[in-house]
C-alpha positions as CSV (number, residue, x, y, z in Angstrom):
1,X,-37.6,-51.2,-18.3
2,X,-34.0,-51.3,-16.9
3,X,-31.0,-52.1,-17.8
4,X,-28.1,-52.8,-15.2
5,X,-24.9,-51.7,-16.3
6,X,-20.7,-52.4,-14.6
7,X,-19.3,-48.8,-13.8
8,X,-15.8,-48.4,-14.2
9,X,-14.7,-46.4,-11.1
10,X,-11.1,-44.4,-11.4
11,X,-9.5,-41.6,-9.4
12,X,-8.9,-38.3,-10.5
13,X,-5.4,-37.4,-9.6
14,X,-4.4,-34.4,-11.0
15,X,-0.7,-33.6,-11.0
16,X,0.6,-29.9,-10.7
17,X,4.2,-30.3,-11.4
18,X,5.6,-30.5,-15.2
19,X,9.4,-30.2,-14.7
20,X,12.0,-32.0,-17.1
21,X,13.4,-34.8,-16.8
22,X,17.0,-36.1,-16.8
23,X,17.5,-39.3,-19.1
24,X,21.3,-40.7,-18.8
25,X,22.3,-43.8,-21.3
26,X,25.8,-45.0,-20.8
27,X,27.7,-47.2,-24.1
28,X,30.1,-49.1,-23.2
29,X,32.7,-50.8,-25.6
30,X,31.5,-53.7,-28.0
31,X,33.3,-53.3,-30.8
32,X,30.8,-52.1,-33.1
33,X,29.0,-48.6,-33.7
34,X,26.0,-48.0,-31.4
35,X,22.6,-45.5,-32.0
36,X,21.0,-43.0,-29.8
37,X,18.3,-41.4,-31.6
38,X,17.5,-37.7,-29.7
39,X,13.9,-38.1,-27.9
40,X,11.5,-35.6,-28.4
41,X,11.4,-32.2,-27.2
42,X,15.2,-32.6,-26.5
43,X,17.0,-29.6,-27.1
44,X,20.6,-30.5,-26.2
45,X,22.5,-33.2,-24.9
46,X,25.3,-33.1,-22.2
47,X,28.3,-36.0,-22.5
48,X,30.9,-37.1,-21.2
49,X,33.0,-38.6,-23.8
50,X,36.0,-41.3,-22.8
51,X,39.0,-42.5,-24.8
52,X,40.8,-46.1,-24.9
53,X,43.9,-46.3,-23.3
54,X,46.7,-47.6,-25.5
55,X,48.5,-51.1,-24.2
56,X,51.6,-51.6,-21.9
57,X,54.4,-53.7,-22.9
58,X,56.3,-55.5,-20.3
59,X,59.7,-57.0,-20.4
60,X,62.3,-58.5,-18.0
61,X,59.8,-57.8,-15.3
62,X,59.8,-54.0,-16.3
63,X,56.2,-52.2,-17.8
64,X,56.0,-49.2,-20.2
65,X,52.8,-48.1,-19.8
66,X,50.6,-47.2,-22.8
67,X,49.1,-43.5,-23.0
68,X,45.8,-43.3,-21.1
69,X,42.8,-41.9,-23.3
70,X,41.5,-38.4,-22.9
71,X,38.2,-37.5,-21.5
72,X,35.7,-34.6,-23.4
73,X,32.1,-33.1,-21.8
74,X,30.3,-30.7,-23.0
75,X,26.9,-29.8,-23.9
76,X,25.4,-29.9,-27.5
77,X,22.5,-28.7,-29.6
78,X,20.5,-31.1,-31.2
79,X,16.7,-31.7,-33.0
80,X,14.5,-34.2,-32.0
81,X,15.0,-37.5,-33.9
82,X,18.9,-36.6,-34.7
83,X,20.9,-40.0,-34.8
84,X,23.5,-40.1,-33.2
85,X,26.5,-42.8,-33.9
86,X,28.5,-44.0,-31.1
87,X,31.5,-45.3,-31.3
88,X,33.5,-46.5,-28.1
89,X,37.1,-46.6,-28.3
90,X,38.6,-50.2,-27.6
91,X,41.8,-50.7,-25.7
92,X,44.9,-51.8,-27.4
93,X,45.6,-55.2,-27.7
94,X,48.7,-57.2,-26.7
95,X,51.8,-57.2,-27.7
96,X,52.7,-59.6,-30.2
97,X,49.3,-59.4,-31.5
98,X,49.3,-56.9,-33.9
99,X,46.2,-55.7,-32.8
100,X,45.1,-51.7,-32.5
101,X,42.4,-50.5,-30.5
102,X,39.0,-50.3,-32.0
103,X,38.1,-47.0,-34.1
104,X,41.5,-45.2,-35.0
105,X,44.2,-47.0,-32.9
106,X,47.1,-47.4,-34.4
107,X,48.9,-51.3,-35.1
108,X,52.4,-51.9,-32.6
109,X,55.0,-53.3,-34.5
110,X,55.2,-57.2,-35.2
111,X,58.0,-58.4,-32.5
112,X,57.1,-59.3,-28.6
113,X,58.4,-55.7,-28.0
114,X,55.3,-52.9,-29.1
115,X,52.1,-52.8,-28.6
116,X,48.7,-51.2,-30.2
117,X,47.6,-47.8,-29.3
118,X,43.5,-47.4,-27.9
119,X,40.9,-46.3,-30.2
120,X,39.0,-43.3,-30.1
121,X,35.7,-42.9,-28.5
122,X,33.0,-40.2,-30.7
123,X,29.6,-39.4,-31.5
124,X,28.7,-38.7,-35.2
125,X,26.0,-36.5,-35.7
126,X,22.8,-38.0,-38.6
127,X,26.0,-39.7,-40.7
128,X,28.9,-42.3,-40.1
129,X,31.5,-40.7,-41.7
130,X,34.7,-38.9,-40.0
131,X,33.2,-35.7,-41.2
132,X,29.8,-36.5,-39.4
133,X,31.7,-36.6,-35.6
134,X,31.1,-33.8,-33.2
135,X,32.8,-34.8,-30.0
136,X,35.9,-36.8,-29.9
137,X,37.8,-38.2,-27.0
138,X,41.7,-39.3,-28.0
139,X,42.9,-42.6,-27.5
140,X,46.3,-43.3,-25.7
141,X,48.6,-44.7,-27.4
142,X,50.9,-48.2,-27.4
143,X,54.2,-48.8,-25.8
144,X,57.2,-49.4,-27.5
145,X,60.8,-50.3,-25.5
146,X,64.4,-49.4,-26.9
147,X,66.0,-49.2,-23.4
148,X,65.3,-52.8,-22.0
149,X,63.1,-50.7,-19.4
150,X,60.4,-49.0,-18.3
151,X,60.8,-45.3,-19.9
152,X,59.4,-46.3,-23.5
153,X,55.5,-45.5,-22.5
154,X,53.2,-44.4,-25.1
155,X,51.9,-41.1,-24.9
156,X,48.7,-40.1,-23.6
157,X,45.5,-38.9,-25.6
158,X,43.4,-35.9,-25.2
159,X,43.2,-32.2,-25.0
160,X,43.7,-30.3,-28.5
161,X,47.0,-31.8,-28.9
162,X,48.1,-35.4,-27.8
163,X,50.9,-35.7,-25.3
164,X,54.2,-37.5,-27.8
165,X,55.3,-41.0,-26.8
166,X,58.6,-41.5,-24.8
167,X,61.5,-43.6,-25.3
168,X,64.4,-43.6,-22.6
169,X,62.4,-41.1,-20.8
170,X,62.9,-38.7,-23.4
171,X,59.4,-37.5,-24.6
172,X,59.9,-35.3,-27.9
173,X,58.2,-36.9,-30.4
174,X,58.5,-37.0,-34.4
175,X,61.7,-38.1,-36.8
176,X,64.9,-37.7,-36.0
177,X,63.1,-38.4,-32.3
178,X,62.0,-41.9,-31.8
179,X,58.4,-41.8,-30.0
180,X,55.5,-40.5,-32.3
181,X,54.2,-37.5,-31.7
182,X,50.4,-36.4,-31.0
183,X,47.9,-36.0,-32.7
184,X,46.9,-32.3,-33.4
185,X,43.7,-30.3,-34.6
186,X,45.0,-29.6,-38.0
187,X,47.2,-33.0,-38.4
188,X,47.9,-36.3,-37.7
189,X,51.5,-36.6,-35.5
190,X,54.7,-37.5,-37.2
191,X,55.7,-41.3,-36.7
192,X,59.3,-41.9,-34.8
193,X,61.9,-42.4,-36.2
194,X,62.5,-46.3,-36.8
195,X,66.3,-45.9,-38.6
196,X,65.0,-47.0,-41.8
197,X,62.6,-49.8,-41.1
198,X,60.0,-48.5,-43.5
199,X,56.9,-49.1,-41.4
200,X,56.4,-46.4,-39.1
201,X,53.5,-44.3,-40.1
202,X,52.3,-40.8,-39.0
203,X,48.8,-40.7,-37.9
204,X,46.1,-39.1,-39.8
205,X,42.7,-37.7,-39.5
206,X,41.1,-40.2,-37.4
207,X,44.0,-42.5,-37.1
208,X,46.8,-43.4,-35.1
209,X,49.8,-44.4,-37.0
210,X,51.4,-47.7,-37.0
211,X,54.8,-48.5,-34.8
212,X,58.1,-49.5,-36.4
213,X,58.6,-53.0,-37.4
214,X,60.7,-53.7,-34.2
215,X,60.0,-51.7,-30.7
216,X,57.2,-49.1,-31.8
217,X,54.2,-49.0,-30.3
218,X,51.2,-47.6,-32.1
219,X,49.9,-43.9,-32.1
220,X,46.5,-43.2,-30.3
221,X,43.4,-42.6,-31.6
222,X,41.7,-39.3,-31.9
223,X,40.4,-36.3,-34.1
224,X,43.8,-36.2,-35.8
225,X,45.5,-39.8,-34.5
226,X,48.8,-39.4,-33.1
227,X,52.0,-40.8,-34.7
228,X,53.5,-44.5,-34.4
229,X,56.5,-44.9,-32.2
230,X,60.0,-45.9,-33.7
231,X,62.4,-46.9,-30.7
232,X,59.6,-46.2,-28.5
233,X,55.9,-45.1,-27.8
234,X,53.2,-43.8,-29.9
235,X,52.0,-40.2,-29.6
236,X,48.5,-39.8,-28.3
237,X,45.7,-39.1,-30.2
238,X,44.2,-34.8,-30.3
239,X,40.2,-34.5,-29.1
240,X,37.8,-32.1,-30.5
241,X,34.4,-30.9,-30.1
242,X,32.8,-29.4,-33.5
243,X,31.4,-25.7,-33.1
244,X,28.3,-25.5,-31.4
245,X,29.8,-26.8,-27.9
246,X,29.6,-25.4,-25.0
247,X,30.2,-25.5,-21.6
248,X,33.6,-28.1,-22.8
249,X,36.1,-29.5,-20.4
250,X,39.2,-31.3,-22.2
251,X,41.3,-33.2,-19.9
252,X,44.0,-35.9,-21.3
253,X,45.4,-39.1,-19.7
254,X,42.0,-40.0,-18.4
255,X,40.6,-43.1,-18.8
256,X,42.0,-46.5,-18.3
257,X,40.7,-49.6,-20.3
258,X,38.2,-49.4,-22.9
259,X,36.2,-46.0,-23.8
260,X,33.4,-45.3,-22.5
261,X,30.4,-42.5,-23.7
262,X,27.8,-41.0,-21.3
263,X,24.3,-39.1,-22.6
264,X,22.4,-37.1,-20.6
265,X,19.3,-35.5,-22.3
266,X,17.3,-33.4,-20.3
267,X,13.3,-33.9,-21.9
268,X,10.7,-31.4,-20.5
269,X,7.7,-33.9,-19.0
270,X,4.5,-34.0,-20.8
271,X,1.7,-31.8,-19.5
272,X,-0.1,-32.8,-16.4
273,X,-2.8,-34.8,-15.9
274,X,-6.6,-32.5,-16.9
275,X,-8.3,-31.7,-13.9
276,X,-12.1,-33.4,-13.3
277,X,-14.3,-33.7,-16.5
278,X,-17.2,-31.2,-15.7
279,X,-20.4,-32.8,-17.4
280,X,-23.2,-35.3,-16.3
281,X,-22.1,-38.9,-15.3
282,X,-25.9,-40.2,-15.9
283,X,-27.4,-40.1,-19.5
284,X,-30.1,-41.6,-21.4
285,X,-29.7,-43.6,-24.8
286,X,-29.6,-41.1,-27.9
287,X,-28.9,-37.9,-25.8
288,X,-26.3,-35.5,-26.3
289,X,-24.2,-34.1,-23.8
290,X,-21.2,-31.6,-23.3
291,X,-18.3,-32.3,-21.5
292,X,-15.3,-30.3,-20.7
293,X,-12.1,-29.8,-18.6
294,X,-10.3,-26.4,-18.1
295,X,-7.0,-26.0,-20.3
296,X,-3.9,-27.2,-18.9
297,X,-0.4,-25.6,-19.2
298,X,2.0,-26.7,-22.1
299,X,-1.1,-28.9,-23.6
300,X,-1.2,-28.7,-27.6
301,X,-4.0,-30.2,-27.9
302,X,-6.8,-32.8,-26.0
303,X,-7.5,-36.3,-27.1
304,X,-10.9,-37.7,-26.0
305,X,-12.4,-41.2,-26.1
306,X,-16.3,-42.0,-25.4
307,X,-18.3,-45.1,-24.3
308,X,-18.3,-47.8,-27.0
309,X,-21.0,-46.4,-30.0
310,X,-20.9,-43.2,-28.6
311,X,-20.1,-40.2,-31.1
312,X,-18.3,-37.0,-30.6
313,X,-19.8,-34.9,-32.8
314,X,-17.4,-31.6,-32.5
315,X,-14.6,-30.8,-29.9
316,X,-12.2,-33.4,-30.4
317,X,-8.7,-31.6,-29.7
318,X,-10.0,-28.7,-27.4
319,X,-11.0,-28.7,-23.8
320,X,-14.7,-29.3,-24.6
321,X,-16.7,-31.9,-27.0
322,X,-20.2,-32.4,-28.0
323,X,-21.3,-36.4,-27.1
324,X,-24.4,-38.1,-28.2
325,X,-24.5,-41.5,-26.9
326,X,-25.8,-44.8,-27.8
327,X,-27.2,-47.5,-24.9
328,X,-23.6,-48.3,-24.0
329,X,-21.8,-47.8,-20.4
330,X,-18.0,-46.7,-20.1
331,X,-15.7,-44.3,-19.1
332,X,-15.2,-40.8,-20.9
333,X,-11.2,-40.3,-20.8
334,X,-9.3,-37.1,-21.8
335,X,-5.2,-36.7,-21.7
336,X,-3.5,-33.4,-22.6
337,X,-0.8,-33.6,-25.9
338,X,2.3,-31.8,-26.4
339,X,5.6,-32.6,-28.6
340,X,6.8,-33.8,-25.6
341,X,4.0,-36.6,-24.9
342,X,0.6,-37.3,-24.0
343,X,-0.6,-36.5,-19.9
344,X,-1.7,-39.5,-17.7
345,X,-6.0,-39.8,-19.0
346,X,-8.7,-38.1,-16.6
347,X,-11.3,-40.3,-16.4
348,X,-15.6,-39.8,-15.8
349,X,-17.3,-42.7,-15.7
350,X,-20.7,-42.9,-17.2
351,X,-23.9,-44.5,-17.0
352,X,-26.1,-44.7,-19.8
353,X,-30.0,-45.3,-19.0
354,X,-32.7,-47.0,-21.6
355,X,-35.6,-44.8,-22.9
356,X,-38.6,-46.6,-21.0
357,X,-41.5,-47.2,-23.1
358,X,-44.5,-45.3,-21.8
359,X,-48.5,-46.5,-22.8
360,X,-51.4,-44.4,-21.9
361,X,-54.7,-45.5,-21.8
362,X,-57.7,-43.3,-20.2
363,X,-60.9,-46.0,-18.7
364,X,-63.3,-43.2,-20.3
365,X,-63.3,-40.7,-23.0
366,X,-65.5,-38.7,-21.8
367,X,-67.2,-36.8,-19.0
368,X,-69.9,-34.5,-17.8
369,X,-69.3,-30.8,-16.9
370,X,-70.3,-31.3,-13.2
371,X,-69.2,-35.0,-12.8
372,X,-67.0,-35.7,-9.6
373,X,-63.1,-35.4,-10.5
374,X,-61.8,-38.9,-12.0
375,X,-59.0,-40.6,-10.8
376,X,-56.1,-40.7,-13.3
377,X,-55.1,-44.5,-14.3
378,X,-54.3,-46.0,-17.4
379,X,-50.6,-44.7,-17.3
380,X,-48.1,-48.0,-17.7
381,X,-45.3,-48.6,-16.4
382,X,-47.1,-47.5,-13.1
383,X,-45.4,-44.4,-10.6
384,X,-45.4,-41.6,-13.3
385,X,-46.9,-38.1,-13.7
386,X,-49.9,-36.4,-14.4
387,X,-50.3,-33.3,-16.2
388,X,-52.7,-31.0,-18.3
389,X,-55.7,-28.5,-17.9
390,X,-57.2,-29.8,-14.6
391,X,-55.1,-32.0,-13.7
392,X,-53.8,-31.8,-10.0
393,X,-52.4,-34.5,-7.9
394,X,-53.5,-37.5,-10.5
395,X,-57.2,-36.3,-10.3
396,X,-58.7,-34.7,-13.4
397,X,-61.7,-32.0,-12.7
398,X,-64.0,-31.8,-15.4
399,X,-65.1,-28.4,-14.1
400,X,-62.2,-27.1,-13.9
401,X,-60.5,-28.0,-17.1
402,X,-63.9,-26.6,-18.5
403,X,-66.3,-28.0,-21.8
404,X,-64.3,-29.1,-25.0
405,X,-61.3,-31.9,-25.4
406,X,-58.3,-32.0,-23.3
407,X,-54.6,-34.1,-24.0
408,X,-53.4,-35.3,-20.9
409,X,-49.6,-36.6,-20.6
410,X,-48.3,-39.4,-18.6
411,X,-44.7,-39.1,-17.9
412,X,-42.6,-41.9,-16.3
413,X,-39.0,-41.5,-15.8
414,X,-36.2,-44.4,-15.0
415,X,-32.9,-43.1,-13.7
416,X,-31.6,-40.3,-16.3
417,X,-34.4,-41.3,-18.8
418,X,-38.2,-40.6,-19.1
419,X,-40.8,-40.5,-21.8
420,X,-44.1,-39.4,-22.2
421,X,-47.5,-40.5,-23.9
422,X,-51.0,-38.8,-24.2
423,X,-54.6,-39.2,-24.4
424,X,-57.8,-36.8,-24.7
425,X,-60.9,-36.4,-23.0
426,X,-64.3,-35.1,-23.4
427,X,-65.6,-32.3,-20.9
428,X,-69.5,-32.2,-22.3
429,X,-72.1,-29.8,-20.8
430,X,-74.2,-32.6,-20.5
431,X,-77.4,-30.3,-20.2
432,X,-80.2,-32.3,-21.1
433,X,-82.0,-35.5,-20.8
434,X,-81.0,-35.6,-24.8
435,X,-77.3,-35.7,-24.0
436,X,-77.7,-38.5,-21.3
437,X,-79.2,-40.4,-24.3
438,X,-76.6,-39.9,-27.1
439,X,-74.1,-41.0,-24.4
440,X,-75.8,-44.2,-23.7
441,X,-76.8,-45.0,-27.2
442,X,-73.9,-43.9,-29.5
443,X,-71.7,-46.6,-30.1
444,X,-68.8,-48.5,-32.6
445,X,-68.7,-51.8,-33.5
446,X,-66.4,-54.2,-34.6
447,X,-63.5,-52.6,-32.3
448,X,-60.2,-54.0,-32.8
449,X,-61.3,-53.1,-36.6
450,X,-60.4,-54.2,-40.0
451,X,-60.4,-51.3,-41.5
452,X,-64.4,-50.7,-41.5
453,X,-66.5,-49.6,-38.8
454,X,-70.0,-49.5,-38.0
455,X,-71.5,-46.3,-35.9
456,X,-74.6,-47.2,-34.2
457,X,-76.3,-44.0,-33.8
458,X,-79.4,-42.5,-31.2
459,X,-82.2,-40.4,-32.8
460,X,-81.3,-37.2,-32.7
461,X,-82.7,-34.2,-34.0
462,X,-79.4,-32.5,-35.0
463,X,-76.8,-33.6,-37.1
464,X,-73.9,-35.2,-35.6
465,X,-70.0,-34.8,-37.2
466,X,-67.5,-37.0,-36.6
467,X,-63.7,-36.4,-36.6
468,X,-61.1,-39.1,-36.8
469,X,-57.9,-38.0,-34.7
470,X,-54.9,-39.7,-33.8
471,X,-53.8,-39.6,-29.8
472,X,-52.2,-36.5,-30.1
473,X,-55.4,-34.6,-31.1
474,X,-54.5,-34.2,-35.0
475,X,-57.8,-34.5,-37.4
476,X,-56.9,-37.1,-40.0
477,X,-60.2,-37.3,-41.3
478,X,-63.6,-35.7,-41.2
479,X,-67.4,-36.8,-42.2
480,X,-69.2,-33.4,-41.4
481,X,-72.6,-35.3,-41.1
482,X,-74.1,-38.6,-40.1
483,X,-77.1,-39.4,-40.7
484,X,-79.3,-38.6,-37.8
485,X,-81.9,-41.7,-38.2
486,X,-82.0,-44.4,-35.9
487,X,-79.2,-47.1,-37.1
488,X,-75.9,-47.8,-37.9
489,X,-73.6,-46.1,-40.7
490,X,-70.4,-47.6,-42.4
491,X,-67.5,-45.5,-41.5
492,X,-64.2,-46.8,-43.5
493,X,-61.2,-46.1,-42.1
494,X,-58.8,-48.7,-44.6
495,X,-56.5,-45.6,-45.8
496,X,-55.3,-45.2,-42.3
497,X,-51.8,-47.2,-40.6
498,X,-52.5,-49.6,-37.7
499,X,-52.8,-48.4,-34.3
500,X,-55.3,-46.0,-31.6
501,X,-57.4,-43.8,-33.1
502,X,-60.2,-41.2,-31.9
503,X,-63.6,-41.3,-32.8
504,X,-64.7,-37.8,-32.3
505,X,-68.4,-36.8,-32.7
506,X,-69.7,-33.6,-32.6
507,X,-73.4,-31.7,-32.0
508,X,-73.9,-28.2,-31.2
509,X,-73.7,-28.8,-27.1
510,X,-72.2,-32.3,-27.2
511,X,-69.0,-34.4,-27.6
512,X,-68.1,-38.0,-27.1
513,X,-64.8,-39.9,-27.8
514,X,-64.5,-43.6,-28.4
515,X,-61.4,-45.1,-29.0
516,X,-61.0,-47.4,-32.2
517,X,-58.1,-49.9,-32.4
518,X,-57.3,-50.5,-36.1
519,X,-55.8,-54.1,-36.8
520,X,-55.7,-54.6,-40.6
């Protein structure tokens, strides 16, 4: 009758506090664009936003620095699930290399005397095109060397306009000059002038110009790039933030070596754990139940799960559901949903009892007004309940329940389970010597029947009925008179479903039971 079942025990921690949370992802330069998709509930991010510096070029033991790369934060709005583009600025390469820094620097010239301006670092907002950027950080930009010396360094990147590229210490940039100039927020600078060479460019949107043939370094990076050196350096590249920005700090000649690009995203916490699941943690097989937790603050919405075959019939998504369970042990769990995420789970373990099966046979049937109270017994399994008219403390009291038919119940309960079965008895008067007799004498035969039994029946002056009930006291059938002769009558009972049937015979002052199994 029962079934042993593993509980899964858990604590119930509940947690109070629901702040946000900072979440900082650093890119550093690999020479290739980089995602960052915006996590949800994310309202804004915060950056910080590093350019390449632009090479040195050294000769006869004397350096000309390249311009260092500017550095942008600020904060900016964005939507959940925004892509964001990263691009990190690469240094510029070597002299004699021809190589610019990645994304926008510009190329040094092709003799051991320039070298390439650093590439821009910037985020580009759902798009990779220069029109998609929203925060750029200018690149510095090359060396170049006229003067056999150090004053030919190339000029720095960053702020709204890139610093211009020197050569011989003087730092004015553009043609009839000879350094490039920077990079601004409505052009790219003018190159240097290289006395006719032909290869000097001026830098553009996104791109630093290339350096002169001979001694030009290469302009920086940036928004607008800055402009290529001739006799000397490149002019830095110009930053920008794209409207929307706020809380922005420019500051140029930063950074040294590659770029570098810093998120931080502050994302509100899910809601807190639900407090204790309020509901019974014993059930029985095929009951329903209701379970329910008090609401928690920021939660959306509830998700619930239920022992294995269990079914929740209504209340999925709100703080309370309906449960009707199957024979299956587990754990009832219940987190609390937002945009932001789903809670830690609450957990109730549960354990599910078996309906016991319950058989109730009385020894008699029947009894005289005035008989002695009978001890209760036929109930199975043993240790359950008696109850009915005169029932008290598993005696039944004939003269207290008074004449007729009484159901009693036996109930029997395992754990969270019970279940109940009945049976009737006979109070009779019993006034005469003629009742004595028709209790001795009346009788059925064969019983377990076929379908067809035999009545043998006492001679009697009155008519006797008989009433064919189930255990539950419902007339399924009724002969409303036997024959009263000595001997036995045929009573067919072939239209009736196996199973425990009561024979009910009636007089005027007298009533007798017998039980009839029917086995067909």
């Amino acid at each position: 009758m029962k079934k042993i079942y593993f509980l899964l025990s858990a604590f119930a921690l509940v947690f109070t506090v629901n702040s946000a949370k900072a979440q900082t992802t650093t890119f550093s330069y690999t020479g290739s664009v980089q995602t960052y998709t915006v996590p949800l509930c994310a309202t804004s991010i915060t950056v910080d936003v590093k350019g390449a510096k632009g090479s040195n070029m050294t000769y006869n033991g004397q350096t000309s620095n390249g311009g260092k790369g500017g550095r942008v934060t600020c904060t900016f709005p964005v939507t959940p699930g925004d892509v964001l583009s990263i691009y990190v600025g690469g240094q510029g390469g070597s002299p004699n290399q021809n190589s610019p820094g990645y994304n926008g620097g510009g190329t040094g010239g092709n003799n051991t005397y320039c070298a390439g301006g650093g590439g821009a670092s910037d985020i580009r907002l759902n798009g990779t095109a220069l029109a998609n950027r929203i925060i750029v950080a200018a690149g510095g930009a090359g060396a170049g060397t006229n003067c056999w010396g150090n004053g030919d360094h190339g000029g720095d990147g960053g702020g709204l306009t890139g610093a211009p590229g020197c050569q011989c210490g003087s730092c004015v940039g553009g043609t009839p000059n000879y350094p490039g100039a920077g990079g601004t927020q409505g052009a790219g600078g003018l190159q240097g002038n290289d006395q006719g060479q032909g290869c000097t460019q001026a830098g553009t949107l996104g791109q630093g110009g290339n350096g002169a043939c001979t001694y030009g370094g290469g302009g920086g990076g940036g928004y607008y790039g800055g402009g290529g050196g001739g006799y000397g350096g490149g002019g830095g590249g110009s930053s920008y933030t794209a409207p929307g920005a706020t809380n922005v700090t420019h500051t140029a000649g930063f950074q040294t070596g590659n770029g570098e690009v810093i998120i931080t995203v502050n994302v509100p916490a899910p809601p807190a754990m639900p407090g204790a699941i309020a509901g019974k943690d014993s059930v029985c097989e095929n009951t329903t139940e209701v379970y329910s937790i008090s609401p928690v603050p920021g939660a959306l919405s509830y998700t619930w799960t239920v022992p294995s075959g269990a079914t929740i019939n209504s209340g999925q998504g709100s703080t309370s559901i309906n449960v009707t369970f199957s024979n299956n042990a587990g754990n009832i769990t219940v987190t609390a949903d937002s945009t932001c995420g789903s809670s830690p789970a609450q957990v109730k373990p549960i354990y599910v009892g078996v309906t016991p099966s319950v058989l109730f046979n009385l020894p008699q049937d029947t009894i005289c007004l005035n008989a002695p109270a009978l001890t209760l017994s036929g109930g199975n399994p043993g240790g359950g309940v008696y109850s009915g008219s005169g029932v008290s403390g598993g005696t039944f009291n004939p003269s207290l329940a008074g004449v007729g038919k009484h159901v009693i119940t036996y109930t029997y309960s395992d754990g969270p389970c019970s279940n109940s079965a009945t049976d009737s008895i006979v109070v009779d008067a019993c006034a005469g010597i003629s009742n004595s007799t028709l209790f001795n004498e009346l009788s059925v035969f064969p019983n377990p029947s076929k379908g067809l039994v035999y009545v043998n029946l006492p001679q009697y002056d009155a008519s006797i009925s008989l009433e064919v009930e189930d255990l539950q006291g419902k007339v399924l059938m009724k002969v409303e008179k036997l024959e009263n002769n000595k001997g036995q009558v045929a009573v067919s009972l072939q239209e009736l479903p196996n199973g425990l049937y009561n024979l009910h015979f009636r007089t005027g002052n007298f009533d007798k039971i017998i039980k009839v199994s029917l086995m067909k």
